[in-house]
Structures are given as C-alpha cells and as structure tokens.
C-alpha positions in Angstrom: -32.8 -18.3 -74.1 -34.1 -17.7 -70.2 -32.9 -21.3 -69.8 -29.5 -20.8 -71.1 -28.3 -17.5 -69.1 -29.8 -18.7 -65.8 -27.7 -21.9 -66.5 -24.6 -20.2 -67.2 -25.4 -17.7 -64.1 -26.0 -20.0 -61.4 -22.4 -21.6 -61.7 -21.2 -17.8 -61.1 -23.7 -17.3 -58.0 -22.9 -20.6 -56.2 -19.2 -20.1 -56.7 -19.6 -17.1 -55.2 -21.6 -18.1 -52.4 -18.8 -20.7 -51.6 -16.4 -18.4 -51.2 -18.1 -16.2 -48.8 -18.7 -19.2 -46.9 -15.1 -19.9 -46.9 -14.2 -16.4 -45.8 -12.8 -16.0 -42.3 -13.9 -13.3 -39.8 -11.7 -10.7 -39.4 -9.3 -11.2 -36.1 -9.9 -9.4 -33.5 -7.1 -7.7 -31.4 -7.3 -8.1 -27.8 -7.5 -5.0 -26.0 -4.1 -3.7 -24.3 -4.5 -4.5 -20.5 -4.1 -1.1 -18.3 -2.7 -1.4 -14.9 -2.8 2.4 -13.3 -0.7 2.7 -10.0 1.1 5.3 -7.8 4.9 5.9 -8.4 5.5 3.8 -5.0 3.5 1.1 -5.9 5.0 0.6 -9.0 8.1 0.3 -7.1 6.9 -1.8 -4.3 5.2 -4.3 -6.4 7.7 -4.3 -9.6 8.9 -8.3 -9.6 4.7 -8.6 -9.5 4.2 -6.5 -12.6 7.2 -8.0 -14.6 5.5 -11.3 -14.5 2.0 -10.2 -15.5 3.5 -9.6 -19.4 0.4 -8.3 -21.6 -0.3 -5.8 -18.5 1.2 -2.3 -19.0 1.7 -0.5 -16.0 0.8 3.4 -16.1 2.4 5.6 -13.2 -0.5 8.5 -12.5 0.8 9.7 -9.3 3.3 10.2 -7.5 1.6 8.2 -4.2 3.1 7.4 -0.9 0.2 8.3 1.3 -2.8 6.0 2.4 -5.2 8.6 2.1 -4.6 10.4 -0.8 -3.9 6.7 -2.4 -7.2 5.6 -1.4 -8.8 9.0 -2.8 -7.4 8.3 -5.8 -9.2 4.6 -6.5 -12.4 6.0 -5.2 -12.0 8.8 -7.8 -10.9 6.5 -10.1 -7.3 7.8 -11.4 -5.8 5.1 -10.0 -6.8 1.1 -9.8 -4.4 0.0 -7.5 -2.2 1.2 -4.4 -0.9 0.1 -1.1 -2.4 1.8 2.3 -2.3 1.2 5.4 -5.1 -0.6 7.0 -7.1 1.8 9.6 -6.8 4.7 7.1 -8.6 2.1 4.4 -10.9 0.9 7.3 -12.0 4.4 7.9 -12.8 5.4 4.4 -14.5 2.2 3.8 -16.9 3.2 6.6 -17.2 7.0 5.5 -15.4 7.8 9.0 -12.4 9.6 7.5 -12.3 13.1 9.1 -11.0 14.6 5.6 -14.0 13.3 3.7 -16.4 11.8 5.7 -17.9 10.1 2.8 -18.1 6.3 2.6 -15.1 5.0 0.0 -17.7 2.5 -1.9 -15.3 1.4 -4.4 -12.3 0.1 -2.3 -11.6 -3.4 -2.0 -9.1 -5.7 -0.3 -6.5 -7.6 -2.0 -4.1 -8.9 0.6 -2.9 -7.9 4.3 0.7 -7.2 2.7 3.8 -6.2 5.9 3.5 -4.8 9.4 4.4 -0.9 8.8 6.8 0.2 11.9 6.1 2.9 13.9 10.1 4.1 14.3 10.4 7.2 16.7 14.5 8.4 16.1 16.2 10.9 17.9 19.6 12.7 18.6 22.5 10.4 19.8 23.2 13.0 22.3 19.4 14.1 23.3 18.1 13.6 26.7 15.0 12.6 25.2 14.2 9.0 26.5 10.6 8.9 26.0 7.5 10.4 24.3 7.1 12.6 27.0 10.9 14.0 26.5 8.9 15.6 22.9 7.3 18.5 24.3 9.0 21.9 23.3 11.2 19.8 20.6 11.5 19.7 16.8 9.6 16.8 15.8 8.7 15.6 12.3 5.4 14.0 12.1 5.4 12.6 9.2 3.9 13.8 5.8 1.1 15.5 5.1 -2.5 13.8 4.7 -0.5 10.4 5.8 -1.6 8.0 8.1 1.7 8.4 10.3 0.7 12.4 10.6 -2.7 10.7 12.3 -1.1 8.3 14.2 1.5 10.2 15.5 -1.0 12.6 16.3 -3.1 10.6 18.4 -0.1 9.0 20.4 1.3 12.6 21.4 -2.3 13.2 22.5 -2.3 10.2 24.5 0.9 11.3 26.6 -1.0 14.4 27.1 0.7 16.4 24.5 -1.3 18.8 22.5 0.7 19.9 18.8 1.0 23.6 19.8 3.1 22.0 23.0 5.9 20.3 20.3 7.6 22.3 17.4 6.2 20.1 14.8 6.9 19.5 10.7 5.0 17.4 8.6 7.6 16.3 6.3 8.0 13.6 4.1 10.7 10.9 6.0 13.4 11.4 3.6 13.1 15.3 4.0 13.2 14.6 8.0 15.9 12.1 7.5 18.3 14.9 5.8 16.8 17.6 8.1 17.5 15.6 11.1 21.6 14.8 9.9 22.0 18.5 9.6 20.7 19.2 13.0 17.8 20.7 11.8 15.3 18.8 14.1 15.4 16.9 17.5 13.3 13.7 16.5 11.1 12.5 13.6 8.7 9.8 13.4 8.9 7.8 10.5 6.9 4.3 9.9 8.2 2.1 7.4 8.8 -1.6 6.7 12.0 -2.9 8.5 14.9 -1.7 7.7 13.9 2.0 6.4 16.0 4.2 4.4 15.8 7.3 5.9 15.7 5.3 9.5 19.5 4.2 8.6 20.0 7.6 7.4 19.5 9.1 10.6 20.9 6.1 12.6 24.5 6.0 10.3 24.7 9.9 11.3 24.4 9.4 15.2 20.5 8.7 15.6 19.1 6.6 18.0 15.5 4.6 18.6 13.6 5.1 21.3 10.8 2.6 22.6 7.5 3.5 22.0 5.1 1.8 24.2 4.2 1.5 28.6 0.6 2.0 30.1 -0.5 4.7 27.7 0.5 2.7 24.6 -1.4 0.1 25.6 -4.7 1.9 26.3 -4.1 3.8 23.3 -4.5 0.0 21.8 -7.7 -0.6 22.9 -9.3 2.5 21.2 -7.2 2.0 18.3 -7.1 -2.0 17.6 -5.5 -1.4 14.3 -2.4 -1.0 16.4 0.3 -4.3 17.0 2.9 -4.8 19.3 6.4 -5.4 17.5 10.2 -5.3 18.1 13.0 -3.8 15.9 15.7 -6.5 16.7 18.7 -5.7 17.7 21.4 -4.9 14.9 18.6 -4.0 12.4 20.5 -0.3 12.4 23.6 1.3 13.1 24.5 0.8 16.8 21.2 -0.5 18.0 22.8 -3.1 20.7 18.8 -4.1 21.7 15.8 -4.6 20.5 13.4 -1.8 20.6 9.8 -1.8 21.3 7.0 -0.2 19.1 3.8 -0.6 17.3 2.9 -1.0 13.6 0.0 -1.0 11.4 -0.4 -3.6 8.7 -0.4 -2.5 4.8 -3.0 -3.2 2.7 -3.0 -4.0 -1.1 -6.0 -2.2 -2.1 -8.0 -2.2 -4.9 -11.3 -0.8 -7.4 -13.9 -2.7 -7.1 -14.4 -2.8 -11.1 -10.9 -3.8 -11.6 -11.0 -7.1 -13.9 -11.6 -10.0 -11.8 -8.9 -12.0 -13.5 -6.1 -9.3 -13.4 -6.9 -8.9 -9.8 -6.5 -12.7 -9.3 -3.1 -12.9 -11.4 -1.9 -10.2 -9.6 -1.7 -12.3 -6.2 -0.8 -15.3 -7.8 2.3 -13.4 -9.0 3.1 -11.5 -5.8 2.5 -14.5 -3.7 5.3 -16.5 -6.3 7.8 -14.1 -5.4 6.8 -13.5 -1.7 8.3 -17.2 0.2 12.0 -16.0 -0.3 11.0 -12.2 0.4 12.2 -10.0 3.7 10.1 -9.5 5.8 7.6 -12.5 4.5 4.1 -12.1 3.8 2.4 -14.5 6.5 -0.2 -15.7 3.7 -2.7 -17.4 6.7 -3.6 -13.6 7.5 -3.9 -12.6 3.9 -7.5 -12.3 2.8 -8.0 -10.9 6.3 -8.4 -7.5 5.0 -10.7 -5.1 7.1 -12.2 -4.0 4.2 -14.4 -6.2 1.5 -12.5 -8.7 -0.1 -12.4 -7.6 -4.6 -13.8 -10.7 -6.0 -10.7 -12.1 -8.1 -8.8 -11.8 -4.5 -11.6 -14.0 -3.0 -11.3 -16.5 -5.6 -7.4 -17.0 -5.2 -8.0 -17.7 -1.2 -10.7 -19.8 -2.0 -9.3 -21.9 -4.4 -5.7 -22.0 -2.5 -8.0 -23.3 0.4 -9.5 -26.1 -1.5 -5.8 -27.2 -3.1 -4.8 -27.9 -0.1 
C-alpha cells in the first residue's frame, strides 16, 4: 500500500520539480536614467541630450551663474552644469569668498568655449576706455556671477573703486534692454561670440570698446585664468575692427558620483556634434580642466589617445 502511493506520488513531485526548473526569473526593468541640469544647460547642451535616448533630462534650476551652478552640484540638486573656469577653480580649492569651503564633489568634464569679456557702450559716449567708467551707469553683470567678480577686479585694477561708478548687477538681457532705452551708459556682458544681448545693444547704436593696455596685462599675471582674444571685425552691427579683450574658458562640470558611463557618453555625444559647431571646441585642450578630471571623462581622453 506504502509502495503504491509513493509510486504514484513521485511522478507528481518530479514533474513538478521540472517545471520549476524550467521557470524563468522574473525580468528585471532597468532603472530610468536621470540627468538633472540647470535651465541653461539644458539649452546649451540640447543636440548632446537628444542623442543620449534612455537619459531623461530633469530641469531643477533656472542656472546661468558659475557659482550658484557649482553650489548646486556640491549640494547635490543638480549633476551637471556649465561654469566658468576660475570660479570652479576657486571652489575646488575652498578659496571662494562666498563659501570658503572646499567644493569636494566637482569634477571636470571638458574645457568647453572661451567666454568673452564684451565691455558695450553708447554710440555717442565719450567713453573710450575703462577709465571713461567712473561716475557712469554701468552694469556689472548678474548677481553671484563670475562676470560681477571679474568685472570687479578689472575696475579695481584701473583704480576704480564701485562707490566711484553708478553700478547694476543685472542679468545681460535686463542690461541689454536697459541700455536701448537709455537707461545705462555701458554694461559688461561676457558671453560666447556672437551674444544676444551684445547685438541687442550694438543693432540700437552700441559700440565695443577694447579692453586691455598695461593694466590688463598685469591684471593677467595675478589672474592667469584670463586670455587674450579679439572680436573680429563684422561680428556685430557696425564694428569695422577687431576689438581687443580677455575671456575665461567654460567648463563642463560635473558630480563626482555621477555614473561613470553616462559621464563618458555624454562627451562622446557632445564631441559628435562639436567638429561642425561655431565657435569649435579645440579638443587637444579638452581634459585640461583645472579641476579633477570625473572618471568616465578620463576614460574618453584616454582611450581617444590610444585610438590614435
């Protein structure tokens, strides 16, 4: 009797056991790639993005300025932004004078454009020169940005202190309209070539200035961030010459925890759509990023190094 009903029960038990052998683990779903940027960088690096397809892009804020961009990734709202490179060289160091604190989890992704220094005044001004500022309605730039610093500093090192200058920190399309109205004599505005609110101001009458001579150039030597560069001539509305300036280079900036792979696709992608862009990327200064390399970006250089 035992016999019989473990005979007949053993069939039943091994067919079961076959099929749960058979059985096939549940799939799992791959979890939805996050990209969190600033409303600027989502717009600056758009053509990168569209190629990147399982990454959704989140705008958390509104951006535009290096340093509250680079606040943001240290505080971790944001993974990526665009800054410019002293301002991400001085938080990396904990030398910012807004928070001394070292900025431990930036990293470098790419030396991106040179960011011109464009000083603008009115077609009909006397003002030749820096020195022409004193007493004048200037815009500075915008609040907490790095032009605000760096405009700053060059005033100082014409020997003009702010309370000497009727200064505005505005944002540059703000100065751009406020400067069309009459509203202000000259604004600073640093952008890549050509800027919006730059033609803005030049279509209504505006004019560059040059912005360099002997103090320029020792201003360079404390400040080696700063670069030499020309507006050629025709870049805006009735500019018959060249005009001489300084820029700072843009950084692409990252977290450091930012997935190594992501990070490396990203510059794959921008560098695609870079070769036919204005002005170029010059890819041999790249990785030269004043601040630690992210590791995916390190990997790209390297391996483009060795394809060679």
């Amino acid at each position: 009797m035992h016999l019989r009903v473990l005979a007949v029960f053993l069939p039943v038990l091994g067919g079961s056991l076959a099929a749960g052998s058979c059985a096939k683990p549940a799939a799992s779903v791959p979890k939805p790639l996050v990209l969190r940027t600033t409303a600027t960088g989502a717009s600056d690096l758009k053509d990168t993005f569209a190629q990147l397809k399982d990454v959704t892009v989140r705008v958390v804020t509104p951006g535009g300025r290096s340093v509250t961009n680079l606040e943001e990734i240290q505080r971790g709202t944001t993974d990526l932004a665009i800054s410019m490179a002293d301002v991400a060289y001085l938080a990396s160091a904990g030398q910012l004078e807004e928070d001394p604190r070292p900025f431990d989890q930036l990293r470098g992704m790419a030396v991106l454009n040179l960011n011109i220094l464009h000083l603008v005044v009115g077609a009909t001004s006397r003002i030749d020169t820096i020195d022409g500022l004193r007493s004048r309605r200037v815009a500075l730039g915008p609040a907490g940005s790095a032009t605000a610093r760096l405009t700053k500093v060059l005033l100082e090192a014409h020997g003009i202190e702010l309370p000497q200058v009727h200064s505005e920190l505005l944002a540059y399309p703000a100065a751009a309209e406020r400067f069309v109205h009459g509203g202000l004599d000259a604004a600073f505005i640093t952008e890549i070539v050509p800027s919006r609110p730059v033609l803005t101001a030049t279509t209504a009458g505006g004019r560059l200035i040059d912005i360099d001579g002997p103090r320029v150039e020792e201003l360079r030597t404390r400040h080696p961030f700063l670069k030499r560069t020309l507006i050629p001539a025709g870049t805006y509305p009735n500019q018959l010459k060249p005009v001489h300036t300084v820029g700072v280079d843009l950084l692409l900036v990252c977290r450091a925890d930012l997935d190594e792979d992501v990070v490396y696709r990203l510059l794959e992608a921008y560098f695609a759509r870079r070769p036919g862009s204005t002005p170029p990327t010059d890819f041999e200064r790249a990785p030269a990023t004043p601040i630690p390399l992210h590791a995916g970006a390190a990997r790209y250089y390297r391996q483009r190094e060795l394809s060679r």
